[in-house]
C-alpha positions, 0 to 999 in steps of 0.5 A, a space after each residue: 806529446 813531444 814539444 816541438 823544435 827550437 820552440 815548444 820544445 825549448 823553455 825558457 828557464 831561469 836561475 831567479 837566484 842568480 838573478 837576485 844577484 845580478 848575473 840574469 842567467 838563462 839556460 834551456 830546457 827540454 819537456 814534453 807532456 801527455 794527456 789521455 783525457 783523464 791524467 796529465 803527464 809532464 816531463 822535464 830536462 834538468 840542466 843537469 841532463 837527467 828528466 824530472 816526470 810528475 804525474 797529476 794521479 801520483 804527484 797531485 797536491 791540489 787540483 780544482 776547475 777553471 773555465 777555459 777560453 777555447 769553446 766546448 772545452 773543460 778545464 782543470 788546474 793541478 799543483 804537483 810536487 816532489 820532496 827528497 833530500 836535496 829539495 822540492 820540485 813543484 809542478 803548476 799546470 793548467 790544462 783544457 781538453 775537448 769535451 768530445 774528444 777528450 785527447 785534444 788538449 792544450 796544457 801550459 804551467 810552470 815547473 818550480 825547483 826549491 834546492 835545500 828546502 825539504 818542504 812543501 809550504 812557505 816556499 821562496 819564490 826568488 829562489 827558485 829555478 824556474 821552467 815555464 811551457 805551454 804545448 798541445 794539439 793546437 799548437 803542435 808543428 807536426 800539424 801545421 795550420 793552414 795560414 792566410 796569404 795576405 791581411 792581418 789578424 790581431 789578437 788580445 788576451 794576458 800574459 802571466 809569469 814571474 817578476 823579479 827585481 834586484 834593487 840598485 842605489 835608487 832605493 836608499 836606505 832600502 835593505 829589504 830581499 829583492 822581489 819575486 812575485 807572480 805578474 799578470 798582465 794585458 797582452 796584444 800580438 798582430 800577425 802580418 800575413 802580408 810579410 809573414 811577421 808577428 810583433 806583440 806588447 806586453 803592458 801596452 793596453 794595460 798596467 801589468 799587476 802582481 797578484 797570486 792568481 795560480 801559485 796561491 796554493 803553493 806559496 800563500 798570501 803575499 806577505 807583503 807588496 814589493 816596493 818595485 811594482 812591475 806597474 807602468 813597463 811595457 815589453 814589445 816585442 819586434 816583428 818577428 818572422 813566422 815559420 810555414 809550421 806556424 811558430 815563430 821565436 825573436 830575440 828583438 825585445 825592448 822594456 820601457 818605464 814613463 818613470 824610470 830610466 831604463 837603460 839596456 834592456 832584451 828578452 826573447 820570446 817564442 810560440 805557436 799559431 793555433 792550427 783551428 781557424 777563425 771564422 775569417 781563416 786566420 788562426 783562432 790564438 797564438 800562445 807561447 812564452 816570453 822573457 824579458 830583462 833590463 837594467 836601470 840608471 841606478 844599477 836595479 835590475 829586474 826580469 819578467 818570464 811569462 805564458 801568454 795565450 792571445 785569443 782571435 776576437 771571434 773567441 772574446 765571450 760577449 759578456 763576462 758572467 758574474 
């Protein structure tokens, strides 16, 4: 499948890098993905202008199940990778299909590039270019959900990604490397389909956390926790406008701490409502990709690149199995 214009098609990456030193530089990228219900296929644009391809047969390091949230869907999790001489890619990617129809999927992950590290374990996340994307039958503009005229719909699920924070003058006799780390976090978007706008917030149900859910096979155990947690920010994102394809891309972000001064802060974030509807008409999940930077009083700074999958609360499970 060829990700869609302006939005599925465009991920956000980022040169974590240069965020530790401060410049927050963000490019684009291109990918697409396919899944014949057996092997996933993931392509990428380099900035450079060359593609970058892993396949789940050819490049799998690891793989094992994961239990999706969509009904009547099977899911799998892969880690691929590449090694040549100017460094390691690696491609994290989550992908659940239709049990009875197999080709109808939704896949969403990161793509890693470690420049000069010719290995495959003890990996530094901060020094990694980093793609992130979600694409899929459901979230496909070539076909369009049918969207309720009037009312709201509001939905909850998590926003995960990656955390980094270049440490300024607060931190004091603080000399250690600036933090990278895999974040999670609860995440709530309201649709308004009165004036066909869309707003969200991440962190605002719930403290986010840092915790190695997904690259755990990749990078190990932390050694360590940051001294700059991501606990207590909250990232919202400003009504934004929802297209008739049913996706929507806004750059009215704004990060927020009850402890640390924050003084400038922006993002953009981007995505798709499904085309499957909810019991009530509205669409059943909105998922897409978020990124968020700002700068503090004391001069750190500090950056979140997120997934997020909010589901309508017809797909909430009852009770969570033990």
């Amino acid at each position: 499948m060829t990700a869609a214009p302006k939005i599925l098609c465009i991920a956000l990456a980022l040169a974590l890098a240069a965020c530790s030193s401060g410049s927050m530089e963000k490019v684009e990228s291109g990918h697409s993905t396919s899944f014949d219900g057996e092997v996933l296929r993931i392509e990428f644009e380099r900035e450079d202008g060359g593609k970058e391809r892993f396949s789940a047969l050819r490049d799998r390091w690891y793989a094992w199940s994961w239990v999706p949230f969509l009904p009547n869907h099977s899911g799998r999790r892969w880690v691929m990778g590449k090694t040549n001489r100017e460094g390691t890619s690696i491609a994290y990617a989550l992908v659940s299909w239709d049990n009875d129809e197999p080709t109808d999927y939704l896949a969403a992950g990161y793509w890693m590039r470690f420049d000069g590290f010719r290995r495959d374990y003890d990996l530094p996340i901060a020094a990694a270019d980093l793609v992130m994307f979600i694409d899929g039958s459901e979230i496909d503009p070539a076909l369009p959900p049918e969207l309720p005229i009037s009312g709201t719909a509001r939905y909850t699920g998590q926003a995960g990604g990656i955390y980094t924070y270049s440490y300024g003058g607060g931190w004091t006799g603080y000399d250690g490397p600036d933090a990278g780390e895999e974040f999670y976090g609860p995440m709530t978007v309201e649709a308004n389909f009165d004036d066909m706008t869309i707003a969200g917030c991440i962190g605002c149900a719930g403290d986010l956390w840092i915790e190695r859910m997904h690259l755990y096979s990749v990078f190990g155990g932390r050694v360590a926790e940051p001294l700059a947690m991501p606990t207590g920010y909250e990232i919202q994102f400003a009504p934004t406008e929802i297209e008739p394809e049913g996706y929507f891309e806004g750059e009215d972000v704004t990060v927020t701490h009850p402890m640390r001064t924050v003084t400038q802060s922006g993002g953009e974030w981007s995505g798709s409502l499904s085309n499957r509807p909810a019991p009530d008409g509205s669409p059943r999940f909105v998922g897409g990709i978020a990124s968020a930077e700002f700068t503090e009083a004391d001069g750190s700074e500090g950056m979140f690149n997120s997934i997020f999958i909010t589901v309508h609360p017809s797909l909430l499970p009852d009770s969570q199995p033990e």
